[in-house]
matplotlib code that plots the C-alpha trace (Angstrom):
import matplotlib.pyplot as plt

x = [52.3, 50.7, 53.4, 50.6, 46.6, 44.2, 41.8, 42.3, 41.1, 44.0, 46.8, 49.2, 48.8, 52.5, 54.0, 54.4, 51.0, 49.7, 48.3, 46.7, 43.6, 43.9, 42.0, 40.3, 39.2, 37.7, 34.3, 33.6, 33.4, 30.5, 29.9, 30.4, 34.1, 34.8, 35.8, 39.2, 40.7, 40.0, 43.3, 43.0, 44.5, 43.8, 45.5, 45.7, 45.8, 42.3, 40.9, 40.5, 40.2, 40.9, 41.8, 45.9, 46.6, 44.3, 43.8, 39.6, 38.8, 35.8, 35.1, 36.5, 37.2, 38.1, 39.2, 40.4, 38.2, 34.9, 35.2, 34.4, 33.1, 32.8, 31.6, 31.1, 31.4, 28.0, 28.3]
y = [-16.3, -12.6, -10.5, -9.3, -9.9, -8.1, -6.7, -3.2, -3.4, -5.9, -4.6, -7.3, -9.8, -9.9, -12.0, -14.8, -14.7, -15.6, -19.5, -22.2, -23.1, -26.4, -29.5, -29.2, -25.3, -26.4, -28.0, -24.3, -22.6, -22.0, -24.9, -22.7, -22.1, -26.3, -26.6, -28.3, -26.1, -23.4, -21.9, -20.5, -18.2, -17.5, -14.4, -15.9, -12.3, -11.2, -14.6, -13.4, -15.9, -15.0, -16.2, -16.5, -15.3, -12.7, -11.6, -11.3, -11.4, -13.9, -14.0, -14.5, -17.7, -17.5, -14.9, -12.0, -9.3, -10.8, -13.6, -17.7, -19.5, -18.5, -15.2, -15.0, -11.3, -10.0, -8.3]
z = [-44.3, -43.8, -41.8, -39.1, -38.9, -41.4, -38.8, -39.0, -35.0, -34.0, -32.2, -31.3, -34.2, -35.2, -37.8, -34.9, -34.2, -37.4, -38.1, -40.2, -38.8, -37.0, -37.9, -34.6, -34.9, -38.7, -36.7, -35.1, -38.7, -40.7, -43.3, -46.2, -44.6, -44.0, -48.1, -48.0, -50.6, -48.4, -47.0, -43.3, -41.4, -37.7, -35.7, -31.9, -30.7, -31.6, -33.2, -36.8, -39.4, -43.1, -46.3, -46.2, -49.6, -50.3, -46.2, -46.7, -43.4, -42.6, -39.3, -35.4, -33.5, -29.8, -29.5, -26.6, -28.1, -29.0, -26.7, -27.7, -30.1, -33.7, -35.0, -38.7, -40.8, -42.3, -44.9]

ax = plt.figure().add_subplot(projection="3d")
ax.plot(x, y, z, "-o")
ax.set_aspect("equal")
plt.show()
């Protein structure tokens, strides 16, 4: 598990803050993201989500910042 959230803009995802994404949160996210192989992460500071191992940040899910609901990058 990442020590602190990958977005760069996030400053109180510590280590304890960091989560898999919960069966429940999965209907919010994009199709493309709903893969079961697909490991999850999801700060509960800011609402990132990212890929655990690698830390690609994909989007934002309920979130303090940018509010609720899901908010997918564009890259």
């Amino acid at each position: 598990m990442p020590s602190r959230c990958p977005s760069k803009d996030c400053s109180g995802g510590g280590e304890n803050r960091q989560k898999k994404i919960k069966v429940d949160q999965f209907s919010e996210l994009s199709d493309y993201l709903k893969k079961p192989a697909m490991d999850l992460s999801r700060c509960s500071y800011c609402g990132c989500v990212y890929e655990t191992r690698n830390q690609r940040i994909l989007g934002f899910l309920d979130g303090g910042v940018v509010g609720e609901g899901w908010k997918p990058i564009t890259e």
